[in-house]
LOMI-865764 format. One line per field, with one value per residue (C-alpha): residue number from 1; residue in one letter; x, y, z negated. Coordinates in nm, 3 decimals, always signed. Each point is the difference from the previous one (the first is absolute). Example, Ala and Ser with C-alpha at 12.3 -4.5 7.8 and 13.67 -1.06 7.14 Angstrom:
<rs>
nr: (1; 2) $
rest: (A; S) $
X: (+1.230; +0.137) $
Y: (-0.450; +0.344) $
Z: (-0.780; +0.066) $
</rs>
This chain:
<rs>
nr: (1; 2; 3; 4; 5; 6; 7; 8; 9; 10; 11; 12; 13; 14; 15; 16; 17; 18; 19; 20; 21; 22; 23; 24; 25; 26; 27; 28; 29; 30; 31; 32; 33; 34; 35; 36; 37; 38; 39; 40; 41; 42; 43; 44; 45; 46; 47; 48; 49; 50; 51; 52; 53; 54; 55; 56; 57; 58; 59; 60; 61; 62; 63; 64; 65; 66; 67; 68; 69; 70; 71; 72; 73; 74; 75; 76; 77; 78; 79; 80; 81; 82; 83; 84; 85; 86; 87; 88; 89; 90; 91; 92; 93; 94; 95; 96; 97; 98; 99; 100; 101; 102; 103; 104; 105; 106; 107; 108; 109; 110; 111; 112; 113; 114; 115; 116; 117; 118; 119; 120; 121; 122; 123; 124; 125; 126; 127; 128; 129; 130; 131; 132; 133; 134; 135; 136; 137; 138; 139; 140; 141; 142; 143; 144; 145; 146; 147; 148; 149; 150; 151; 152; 153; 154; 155; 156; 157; 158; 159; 160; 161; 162; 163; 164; 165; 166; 167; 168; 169; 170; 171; 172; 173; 174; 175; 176; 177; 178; 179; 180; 181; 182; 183; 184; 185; 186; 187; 188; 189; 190; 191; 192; 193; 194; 195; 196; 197; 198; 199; 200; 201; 202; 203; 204; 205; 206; 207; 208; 209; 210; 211; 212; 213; 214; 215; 216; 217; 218; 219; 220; 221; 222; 223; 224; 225; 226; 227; 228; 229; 230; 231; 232; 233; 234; 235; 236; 237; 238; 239; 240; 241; 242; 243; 244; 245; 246; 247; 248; 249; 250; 251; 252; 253; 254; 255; 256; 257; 258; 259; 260; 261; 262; 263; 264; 265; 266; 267; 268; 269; 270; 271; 272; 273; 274; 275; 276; 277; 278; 279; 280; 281; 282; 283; 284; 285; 286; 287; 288; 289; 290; 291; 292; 293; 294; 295; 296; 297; 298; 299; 300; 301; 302; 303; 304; 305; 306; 307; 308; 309; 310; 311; 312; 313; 314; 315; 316; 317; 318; 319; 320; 321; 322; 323; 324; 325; 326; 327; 328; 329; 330; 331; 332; 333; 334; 335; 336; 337; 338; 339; 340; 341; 342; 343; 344; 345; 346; 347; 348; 349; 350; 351; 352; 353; 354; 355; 356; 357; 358; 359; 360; 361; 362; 363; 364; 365; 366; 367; 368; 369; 370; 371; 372; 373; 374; 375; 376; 377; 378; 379; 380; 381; 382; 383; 384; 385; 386; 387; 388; 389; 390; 391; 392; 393; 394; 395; 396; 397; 398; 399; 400; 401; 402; 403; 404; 405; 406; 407; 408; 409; 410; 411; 412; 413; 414; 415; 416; 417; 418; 419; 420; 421; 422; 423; 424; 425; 426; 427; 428; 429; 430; 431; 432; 433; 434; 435; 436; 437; 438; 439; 440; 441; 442; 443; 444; 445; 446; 447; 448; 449; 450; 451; 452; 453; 454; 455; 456; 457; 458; 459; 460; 461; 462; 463; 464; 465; 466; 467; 468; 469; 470; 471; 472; 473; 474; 475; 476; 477; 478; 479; 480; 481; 482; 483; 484; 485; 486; 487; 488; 489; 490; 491; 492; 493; 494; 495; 496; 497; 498; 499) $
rest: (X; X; X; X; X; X; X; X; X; X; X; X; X; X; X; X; X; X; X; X; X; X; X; X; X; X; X; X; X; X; X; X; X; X; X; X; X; X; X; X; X; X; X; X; X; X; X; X; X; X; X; X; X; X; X; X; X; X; X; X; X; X; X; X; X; X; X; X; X; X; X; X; X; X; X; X; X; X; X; X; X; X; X; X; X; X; X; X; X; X; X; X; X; X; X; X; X; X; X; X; X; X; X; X; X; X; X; X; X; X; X; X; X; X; X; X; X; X; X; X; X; X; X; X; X; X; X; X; X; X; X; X; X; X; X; X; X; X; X; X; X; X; X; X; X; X; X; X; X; X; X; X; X; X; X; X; X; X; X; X; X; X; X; X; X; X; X; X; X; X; X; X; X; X; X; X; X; X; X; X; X; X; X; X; X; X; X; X; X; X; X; X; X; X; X; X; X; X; X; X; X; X; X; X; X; X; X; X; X; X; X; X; X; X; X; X; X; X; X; X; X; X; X; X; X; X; X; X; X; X; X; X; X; X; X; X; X; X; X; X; X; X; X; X; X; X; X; X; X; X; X; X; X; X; X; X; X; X; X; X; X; X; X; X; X; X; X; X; X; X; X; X; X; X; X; X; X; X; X; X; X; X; X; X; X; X; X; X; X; X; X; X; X; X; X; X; X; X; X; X; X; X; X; X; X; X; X; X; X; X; X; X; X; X; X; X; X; X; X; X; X; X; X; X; X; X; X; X; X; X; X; X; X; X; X; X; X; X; X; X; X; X; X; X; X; X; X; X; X; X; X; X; X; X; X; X; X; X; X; X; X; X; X; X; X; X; X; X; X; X; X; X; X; X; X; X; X; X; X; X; X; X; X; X; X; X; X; X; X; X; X; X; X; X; X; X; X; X; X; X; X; X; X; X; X; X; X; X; X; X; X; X; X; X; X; X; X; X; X; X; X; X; X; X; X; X; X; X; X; X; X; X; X; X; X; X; X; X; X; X; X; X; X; X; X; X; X; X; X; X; X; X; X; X; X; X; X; X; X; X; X; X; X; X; X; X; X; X; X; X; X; X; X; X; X; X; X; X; X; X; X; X; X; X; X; X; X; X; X; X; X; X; X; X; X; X; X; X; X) $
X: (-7.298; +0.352; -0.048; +0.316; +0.167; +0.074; +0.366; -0.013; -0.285; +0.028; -0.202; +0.259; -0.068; +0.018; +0.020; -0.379; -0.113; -0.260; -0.065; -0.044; +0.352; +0.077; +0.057; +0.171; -0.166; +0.140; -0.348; -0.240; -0.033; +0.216; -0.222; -0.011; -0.102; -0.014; +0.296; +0.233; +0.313; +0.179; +0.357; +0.159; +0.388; +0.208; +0.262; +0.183; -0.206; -0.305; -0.321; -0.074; -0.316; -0.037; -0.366; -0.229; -0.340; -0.289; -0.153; +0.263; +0.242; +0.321; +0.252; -0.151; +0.136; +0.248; +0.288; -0.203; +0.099; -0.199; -0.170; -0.196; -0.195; -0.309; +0.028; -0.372; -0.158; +0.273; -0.098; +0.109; +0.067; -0.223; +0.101; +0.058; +0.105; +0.402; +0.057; +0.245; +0.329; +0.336; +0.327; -0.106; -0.092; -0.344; -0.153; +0.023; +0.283; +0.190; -0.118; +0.198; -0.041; -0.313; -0.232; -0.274; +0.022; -0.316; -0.160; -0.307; -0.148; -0.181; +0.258; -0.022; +0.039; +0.325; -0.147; -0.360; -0.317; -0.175; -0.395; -0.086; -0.135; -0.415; -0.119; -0.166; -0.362; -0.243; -0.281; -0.242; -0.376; -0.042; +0.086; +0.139; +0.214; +0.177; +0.357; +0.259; +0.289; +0.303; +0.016; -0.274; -0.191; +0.098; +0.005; +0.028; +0.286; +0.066; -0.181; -0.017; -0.265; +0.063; -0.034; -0.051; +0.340; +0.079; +0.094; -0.284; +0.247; -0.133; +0.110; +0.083; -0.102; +0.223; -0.217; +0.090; -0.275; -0.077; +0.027; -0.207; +0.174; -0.089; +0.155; +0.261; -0.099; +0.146; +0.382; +0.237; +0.012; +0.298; +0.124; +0.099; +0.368; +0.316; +0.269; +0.205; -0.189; +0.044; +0.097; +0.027; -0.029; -0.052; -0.233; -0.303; -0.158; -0.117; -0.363; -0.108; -0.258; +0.123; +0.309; +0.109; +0.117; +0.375; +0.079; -0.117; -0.132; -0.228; +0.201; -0.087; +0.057; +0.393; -0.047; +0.145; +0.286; +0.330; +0.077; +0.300; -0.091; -0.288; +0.279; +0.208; +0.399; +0.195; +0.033; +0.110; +0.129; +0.255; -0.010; +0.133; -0.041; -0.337; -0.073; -0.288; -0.227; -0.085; -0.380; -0.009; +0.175; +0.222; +0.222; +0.372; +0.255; -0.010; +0.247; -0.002; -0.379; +0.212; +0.178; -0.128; +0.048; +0.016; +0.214; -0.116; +0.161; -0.232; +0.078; +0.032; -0.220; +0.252; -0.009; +0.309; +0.059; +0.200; +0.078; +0.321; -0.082; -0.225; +0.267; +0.246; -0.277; -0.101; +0.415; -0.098; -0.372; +0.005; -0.361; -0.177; -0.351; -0.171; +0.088; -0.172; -0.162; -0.104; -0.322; -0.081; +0.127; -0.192; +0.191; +0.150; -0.223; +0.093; -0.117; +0.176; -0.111; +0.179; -0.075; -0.006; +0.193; +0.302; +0.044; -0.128; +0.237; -0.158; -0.318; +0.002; +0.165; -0.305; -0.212; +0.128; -0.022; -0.328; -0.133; +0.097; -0.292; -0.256; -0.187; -0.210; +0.255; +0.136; +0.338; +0.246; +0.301; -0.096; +0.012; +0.029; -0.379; +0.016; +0.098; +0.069; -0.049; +0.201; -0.065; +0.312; +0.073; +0.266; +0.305; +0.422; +0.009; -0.165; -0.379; -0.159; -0.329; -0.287; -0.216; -0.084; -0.270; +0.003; -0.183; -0.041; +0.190; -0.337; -0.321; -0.308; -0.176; +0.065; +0.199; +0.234; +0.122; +0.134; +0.129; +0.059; +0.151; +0.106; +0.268; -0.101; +0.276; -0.226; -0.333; -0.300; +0.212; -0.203; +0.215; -0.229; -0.270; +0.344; +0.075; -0.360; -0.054; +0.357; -0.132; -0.295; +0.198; +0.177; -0.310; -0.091; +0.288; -0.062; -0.377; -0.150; -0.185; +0.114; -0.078; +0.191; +0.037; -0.278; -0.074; +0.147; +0.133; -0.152; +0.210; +0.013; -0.375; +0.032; +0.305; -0.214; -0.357; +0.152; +0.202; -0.308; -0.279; +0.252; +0.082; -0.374; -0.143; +0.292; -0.152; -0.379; +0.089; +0.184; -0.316; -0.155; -0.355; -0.038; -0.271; -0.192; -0.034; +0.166; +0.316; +0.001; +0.277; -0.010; +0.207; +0.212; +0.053; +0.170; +0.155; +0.143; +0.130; +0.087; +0.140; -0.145; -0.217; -0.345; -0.122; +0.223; -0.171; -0.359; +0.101; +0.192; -0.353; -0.208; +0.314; -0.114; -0.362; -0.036; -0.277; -0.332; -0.324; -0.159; -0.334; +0.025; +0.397; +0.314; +0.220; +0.279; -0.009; +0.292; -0.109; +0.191; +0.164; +0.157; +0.146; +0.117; +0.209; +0.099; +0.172; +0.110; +0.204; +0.138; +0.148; +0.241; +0.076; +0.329; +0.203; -0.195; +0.174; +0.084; -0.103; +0.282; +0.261; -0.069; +0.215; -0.145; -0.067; -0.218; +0.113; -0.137; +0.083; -0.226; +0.228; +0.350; +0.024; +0.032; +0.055) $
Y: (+2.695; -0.039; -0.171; -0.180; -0.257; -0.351; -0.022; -0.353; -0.061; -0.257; +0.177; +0.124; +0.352; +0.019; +0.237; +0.075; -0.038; +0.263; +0.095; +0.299; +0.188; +0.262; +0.291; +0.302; +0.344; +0.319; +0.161; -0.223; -0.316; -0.279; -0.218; -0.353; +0.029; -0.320; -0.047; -0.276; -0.152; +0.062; -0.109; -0.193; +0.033; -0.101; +0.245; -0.087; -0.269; +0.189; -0.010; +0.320; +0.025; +0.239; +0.111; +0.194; +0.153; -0.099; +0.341; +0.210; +0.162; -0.206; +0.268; -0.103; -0.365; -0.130; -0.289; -0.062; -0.257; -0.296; +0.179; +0.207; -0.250; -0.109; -0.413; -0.034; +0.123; -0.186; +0.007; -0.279; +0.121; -0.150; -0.275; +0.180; -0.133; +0.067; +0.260; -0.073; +0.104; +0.065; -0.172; -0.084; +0.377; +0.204; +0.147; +0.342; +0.244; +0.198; +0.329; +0.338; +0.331; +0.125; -0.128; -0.261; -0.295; -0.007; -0.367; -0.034; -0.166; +0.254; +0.156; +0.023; +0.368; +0.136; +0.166; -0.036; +0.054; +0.293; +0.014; +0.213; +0.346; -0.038; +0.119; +0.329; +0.004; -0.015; +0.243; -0.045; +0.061; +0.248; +0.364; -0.032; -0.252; +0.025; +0.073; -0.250; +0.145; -0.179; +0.293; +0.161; +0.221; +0.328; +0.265; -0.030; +0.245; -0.106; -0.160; -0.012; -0.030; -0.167; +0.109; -0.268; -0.070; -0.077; -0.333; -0.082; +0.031; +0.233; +0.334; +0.126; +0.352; +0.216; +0.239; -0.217; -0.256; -0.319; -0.097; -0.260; -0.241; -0.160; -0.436; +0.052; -0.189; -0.363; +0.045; -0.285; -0.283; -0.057; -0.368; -0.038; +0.035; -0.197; +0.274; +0.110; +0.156; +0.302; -0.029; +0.315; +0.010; +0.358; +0.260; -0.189; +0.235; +0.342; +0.072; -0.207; -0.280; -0.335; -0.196; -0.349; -0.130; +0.025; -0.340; -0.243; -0.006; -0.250; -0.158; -0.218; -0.379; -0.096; -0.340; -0.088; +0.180; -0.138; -0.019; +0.125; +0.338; +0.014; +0.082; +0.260; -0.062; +0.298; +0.056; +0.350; +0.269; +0.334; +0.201; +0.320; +0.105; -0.162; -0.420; -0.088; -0.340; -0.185; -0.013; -0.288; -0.221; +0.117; -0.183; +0.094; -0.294; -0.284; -0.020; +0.373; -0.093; -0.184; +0.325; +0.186; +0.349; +0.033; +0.358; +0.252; +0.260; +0.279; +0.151; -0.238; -0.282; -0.270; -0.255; -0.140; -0.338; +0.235; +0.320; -0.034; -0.040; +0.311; +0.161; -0.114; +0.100; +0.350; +0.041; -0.057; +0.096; +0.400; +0.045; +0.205; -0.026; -0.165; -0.085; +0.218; +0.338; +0.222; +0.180; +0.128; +0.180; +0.253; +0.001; -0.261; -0.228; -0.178; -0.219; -0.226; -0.150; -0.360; -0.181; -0.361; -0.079; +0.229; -0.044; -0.403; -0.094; +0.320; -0.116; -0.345; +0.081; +0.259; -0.254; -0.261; +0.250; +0.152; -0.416; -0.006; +0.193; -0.077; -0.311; -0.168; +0.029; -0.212; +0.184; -0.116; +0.217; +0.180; +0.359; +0.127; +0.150; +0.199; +0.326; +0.022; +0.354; -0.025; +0.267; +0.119; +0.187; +0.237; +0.054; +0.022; -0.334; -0.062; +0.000; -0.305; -0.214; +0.060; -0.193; -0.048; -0.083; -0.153; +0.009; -0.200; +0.229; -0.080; -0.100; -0.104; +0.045; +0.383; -0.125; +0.267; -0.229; -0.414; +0.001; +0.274; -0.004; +0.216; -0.196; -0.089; +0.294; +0.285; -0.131; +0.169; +0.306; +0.142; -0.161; -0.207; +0.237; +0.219; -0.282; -0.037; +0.355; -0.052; -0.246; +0.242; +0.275; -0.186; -0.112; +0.363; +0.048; -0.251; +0.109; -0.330; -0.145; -0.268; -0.279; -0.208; -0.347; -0.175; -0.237; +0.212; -0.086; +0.088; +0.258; +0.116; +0.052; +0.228; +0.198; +0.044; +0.002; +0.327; +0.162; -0.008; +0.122; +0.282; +0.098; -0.026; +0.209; +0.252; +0.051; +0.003; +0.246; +0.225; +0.090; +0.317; +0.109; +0.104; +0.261; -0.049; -0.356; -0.315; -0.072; -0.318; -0.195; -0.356; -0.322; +0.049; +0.320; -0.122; -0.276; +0.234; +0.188; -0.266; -0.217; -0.264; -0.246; +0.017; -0.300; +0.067; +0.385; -0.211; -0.278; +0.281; +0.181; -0.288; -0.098; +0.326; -0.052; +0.374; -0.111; +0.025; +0.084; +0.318; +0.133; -0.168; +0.006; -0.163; +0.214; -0.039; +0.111; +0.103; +0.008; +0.163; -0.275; -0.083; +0.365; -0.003; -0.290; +0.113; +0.298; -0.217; -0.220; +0.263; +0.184; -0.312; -0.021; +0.252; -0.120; -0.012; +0.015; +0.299; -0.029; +0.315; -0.251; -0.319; -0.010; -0.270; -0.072; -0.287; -0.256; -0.121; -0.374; -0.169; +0.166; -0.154; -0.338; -0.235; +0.295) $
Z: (-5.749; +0.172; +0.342; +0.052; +0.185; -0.215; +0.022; -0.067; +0.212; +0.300; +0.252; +0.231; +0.181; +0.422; +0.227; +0.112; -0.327; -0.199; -0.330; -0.210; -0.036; -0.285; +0.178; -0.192; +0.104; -0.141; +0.016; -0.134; -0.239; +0.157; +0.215; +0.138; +0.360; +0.199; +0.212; +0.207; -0.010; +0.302; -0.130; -0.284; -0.111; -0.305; -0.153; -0.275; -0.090; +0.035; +0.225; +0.216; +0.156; +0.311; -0.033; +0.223; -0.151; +0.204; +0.134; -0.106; +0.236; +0.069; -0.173; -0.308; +0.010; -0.258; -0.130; -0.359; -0.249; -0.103; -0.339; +0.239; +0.174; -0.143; +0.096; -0.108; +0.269; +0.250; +0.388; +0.227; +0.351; +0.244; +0.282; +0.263; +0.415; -0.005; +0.301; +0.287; -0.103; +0.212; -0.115; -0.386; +0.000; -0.026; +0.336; +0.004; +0.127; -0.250; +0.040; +0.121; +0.037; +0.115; +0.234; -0.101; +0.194; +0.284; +0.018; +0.189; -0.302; -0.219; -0.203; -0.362; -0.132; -0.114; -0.338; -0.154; +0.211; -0.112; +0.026; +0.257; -0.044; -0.021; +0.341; +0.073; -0.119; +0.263; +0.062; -0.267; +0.115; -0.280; +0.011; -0.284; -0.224; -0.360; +0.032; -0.120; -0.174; -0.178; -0.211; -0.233; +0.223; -0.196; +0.185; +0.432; +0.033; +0.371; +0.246; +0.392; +0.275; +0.277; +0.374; +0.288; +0.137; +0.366; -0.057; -0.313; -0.243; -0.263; -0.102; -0.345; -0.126; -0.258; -0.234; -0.262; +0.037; +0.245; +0.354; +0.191; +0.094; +0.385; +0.060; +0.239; +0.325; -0.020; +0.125; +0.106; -0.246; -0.201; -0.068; -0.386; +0.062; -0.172; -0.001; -0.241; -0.324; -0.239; -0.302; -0.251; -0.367; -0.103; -0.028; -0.160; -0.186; +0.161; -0.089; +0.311; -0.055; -0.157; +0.069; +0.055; -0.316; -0.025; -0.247; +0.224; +0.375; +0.199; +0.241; +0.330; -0.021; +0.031; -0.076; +0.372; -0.044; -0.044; -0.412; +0.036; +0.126; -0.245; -0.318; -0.040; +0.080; -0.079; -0.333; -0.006; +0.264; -0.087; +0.207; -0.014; -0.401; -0.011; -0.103; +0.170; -0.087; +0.297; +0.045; +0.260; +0.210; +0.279; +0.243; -0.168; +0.107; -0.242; -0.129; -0.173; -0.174; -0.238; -0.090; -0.325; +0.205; +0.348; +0.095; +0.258; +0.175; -0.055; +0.285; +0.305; -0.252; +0.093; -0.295; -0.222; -0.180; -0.294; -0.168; +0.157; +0.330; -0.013; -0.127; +0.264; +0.297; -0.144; +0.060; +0.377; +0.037; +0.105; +0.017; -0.226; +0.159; +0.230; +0.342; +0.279; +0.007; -0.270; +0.107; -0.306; -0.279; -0.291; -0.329; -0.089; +0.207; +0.328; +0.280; +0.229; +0.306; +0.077; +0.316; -0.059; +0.333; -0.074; -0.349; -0.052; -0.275; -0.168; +0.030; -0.081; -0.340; -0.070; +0.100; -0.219; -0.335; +0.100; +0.011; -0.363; -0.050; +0.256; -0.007; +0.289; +0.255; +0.262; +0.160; +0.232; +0.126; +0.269; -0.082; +0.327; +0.080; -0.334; -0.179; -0.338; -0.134; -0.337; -0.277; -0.225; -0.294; +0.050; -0.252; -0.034; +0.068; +0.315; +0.129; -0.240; +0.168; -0.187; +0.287; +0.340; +0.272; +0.314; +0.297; +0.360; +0.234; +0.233; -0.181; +0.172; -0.290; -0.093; -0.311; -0.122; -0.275; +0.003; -0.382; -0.266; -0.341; -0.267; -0.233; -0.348; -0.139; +0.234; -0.073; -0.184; +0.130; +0.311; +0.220; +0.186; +0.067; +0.132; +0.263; +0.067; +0.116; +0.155; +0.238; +0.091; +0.093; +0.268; +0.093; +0.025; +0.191; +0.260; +0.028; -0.125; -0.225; -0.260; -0.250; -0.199; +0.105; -0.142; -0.257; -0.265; -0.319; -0.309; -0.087; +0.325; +0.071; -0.379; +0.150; +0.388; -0.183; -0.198; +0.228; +0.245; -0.279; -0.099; +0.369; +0.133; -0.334; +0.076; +0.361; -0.167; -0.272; +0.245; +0.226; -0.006; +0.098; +0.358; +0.025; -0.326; +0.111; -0.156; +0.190; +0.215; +0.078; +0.173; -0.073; +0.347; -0.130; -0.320; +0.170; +0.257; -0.285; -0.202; +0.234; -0.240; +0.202; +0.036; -0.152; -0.325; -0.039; +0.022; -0.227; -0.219; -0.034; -0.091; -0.231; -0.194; +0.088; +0.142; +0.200; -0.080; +0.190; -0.086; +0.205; +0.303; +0.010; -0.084; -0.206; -0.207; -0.341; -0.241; -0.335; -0.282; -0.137; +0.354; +0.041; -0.374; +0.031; +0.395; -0.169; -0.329; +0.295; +0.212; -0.333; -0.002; +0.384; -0.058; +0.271; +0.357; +0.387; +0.166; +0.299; +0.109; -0.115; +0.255; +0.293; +0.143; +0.355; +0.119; +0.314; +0.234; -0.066; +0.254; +0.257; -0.195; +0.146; -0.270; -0.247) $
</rs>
């Protein structure tokens, strides 16, 4: 049965408006989620609909023409209280690069809100309890016992089989923070327990936000030799959104109205990577380190292309309290970005990451697990540990979630016997080693659900099919950081003034 709009039909179509939208998916059977209006225009004599698909990530949202709309199932939008607005216009700032702006209302989070990991299992009365796995229980090839830690967090132990695992004591309390998210879409698939799906992503109610910044208004970026499609919205003057290309200097990012004026300012431009310091180079890999003070203009324009494809952010242009560690691809033509992180110069939180992208061309490449464990060798370097600024995105939490399992089961797998006796290792330990955060190795473990209690113990359990696809995912990781190759030394920025 064809579902489509009555072309003759009187019922006229606003913005806020729902109903069931064709929407064209390569992989399966088209479907007809339901979806809303967010923007109506006329070209050449013809209705264009702006849709977005109710619980499905905002990168999936369209123009579609009037055939795909299925008018029987029409949704009037609700009466709703008009909000205050400022000079004809909507309420809210335009955004800018990179820091989310702090209200004392509760903030609404930048990317969805994951479910938190379940907590660790108390101590049954039993001696003894059934082991949960996610995997078939084949054959235990690793697990690790547990010894009492100083601080009651618990210990793992290496002869390939489980650890007990003791609750941490109750730390300082976190508030659910604002800040800028992560966004990463690549390495999905590495014999790690399930993924979010990749067509379409819960998202966290926008219905506040200003419409305007809720579509999509570039239509398509070159830079360099690659065409990139906009995912989202991001705060490009005005009066280039019209534009069907917007030019960027690949090198310094600054963005052109034409072909010809790229042209003219590539005569003029003489950079051929980014501003700042290189602090690392293997191959044809390199990292540069770009204060946000020194090198604003920089910044701002890597801010404003990294928005295209981060959602849930609020920026304004104050770039000053962050680095921006850019990644490059090295060639005869210059040092290309392949993607970036930043980072607070001081965080009171122990984040070693603000935002992080790999760019659509890079993706599904390795990349982002590359600037993940980037980010944890400075942190290495500076003798801390660090977390990502949290909520994550869902692609995000899939690049962290598997960078995490592969580094922590790297650490397990590694352990020899001490003595005839199972090795024992604690979380601290791993975290010291790590530098990854505490909490993250303990939600990273019950991710996996290693622990289990076994005779009177907490221990962590690596079955077979865990190990199998460890080693199935660390077969594709070809391209890791050499430590050897990071010149890199930390400041003390609490001691800089105003940086």
């Amino acid at each position: 049965m064809t579902k489509m709009a009555d072309s003759g039909s009187s019922v006229e179509i606003v913005e806020g408006c729902r109903l069931p939208v064709l929407r064209k998916n390569q992989e399966h059977e088209d479907e007809w989620p339901l979806a809303e209006i967010l923007s109506v225009k006329e070209v050449s004599g013809r209705k264009l609909y702006y849709v977005h698909y109710i619980d499905f990530n905002k990168r999936l949202d369209e123009w579609v023409t009037a055939d795909r709309l299925d008018m029987k199932k029409l949704q009037f939008p609700k009466k709703e209280a008009k909000t205050p607005t400022k000079n004809g216009l909507p309420g809210s700032r335009p955004s800018s690069p990179e820091r989310e702006v702090k209200r004392k209302v509760e903030p609404v989070p930048l990317v969805p809100q994951v479910p938190p990991a379940p907590p660790v299992p108390s101590l049954p009365t039993s001696t003894e309890a059934s082991p949960a796995a996610v995997y078939p229980a084949a054959r235990e090839t690793n697990t690790f016992k547990t010894r009492e830690d100083h601080d009651q967090i618990s210990s793992l132990t290496t002869n390939g089989t489980a650890r007990r695992l003791i609750p941490s004591q109750p730390g300082r309390k976190r508030k659910a923070n604002c800040g800028p998210a992560d966004e990463d879409s690549q390495d999905s698939s590495d014999g790690i327990p399930s993924a979010p799906r990749m067509t379409g992503s819960l998202v966290s109610d926008r219905s506040h936000d200003d419409i305007v910044t809720r579509m999509k208004n570039i239509e398509c970026i070159e830079l360099g030799r690659h065409r990139l499609k906009p995912w989202y919205f991001s705060p490009y003057p005005q009066e280039l959104t019209s534009l069907p290309i917007l030019y960027l200097c690949e090198f310094c990012l600054k963005y052109l109205k034409s072909l010809k004026c790229l042209q003219r300012h590539l005569t003029k431009c003489n950079l051929r990577h980014p501003p700042g310091n290189e602090i690392y180079r293997k191959g044809t890999i390199s990292f540069f380190e770009i204060d946000g003070r020194k090198n604003k203009n920089y910044s701002q324009n890597l801010c404003l292309l990294a928005k295209c494809f981060l959602d849930h952010k609020t920026l304004y242009y104050d770039t000053d309290p962050f680095l921006f560690y850019v990644m490059t691809e090295y060639d005869s033509k210059g040092f290309h970005i392949v993607g970036y992180f930043s980072k607070e110069k001081e965080s009171t939180e122990d984040y070693n990451v603000a935002c992080i992208l790999t760019l659509p061309p890079y993706q599904r490449r390795g990349y982002g697990k590359l600037l993940i464990e980037f980010s944890y060798e400075l942190s290495k370097v500076e003798g801390k540990t660090g977390t990502p600024e949290k909520p994550l995105s869902d692609l995000g939490l899939l690049s962290y979630r598997s960078y995490w399992s592969q580094t922590i089961l790297e650490i397990l797998m590694d352990l020899k016997p001490d003595n005839g006796e199972r090795p024992q290792i604690t979380i601290n330990e791993i975290s010291e080693i790590t530098s990854v955060k505490k909490e993250d190795v303990i939600s990273t473990l019950q991710y996996l659900n290693l622990i289990n209690y076994y005779k009177g113990q907490y221990i962590l359990t690596l079955s077979e099919d865990i190990v199998d696809g460890h080693e199935r995912a660390m077969q594709k990781r070809h391209t890791r950081i050499d430590p050897k190759c990071l010149h890199f030394t930390p400041k003390d920025w609490s001691k800089r003034g105003k940086w």
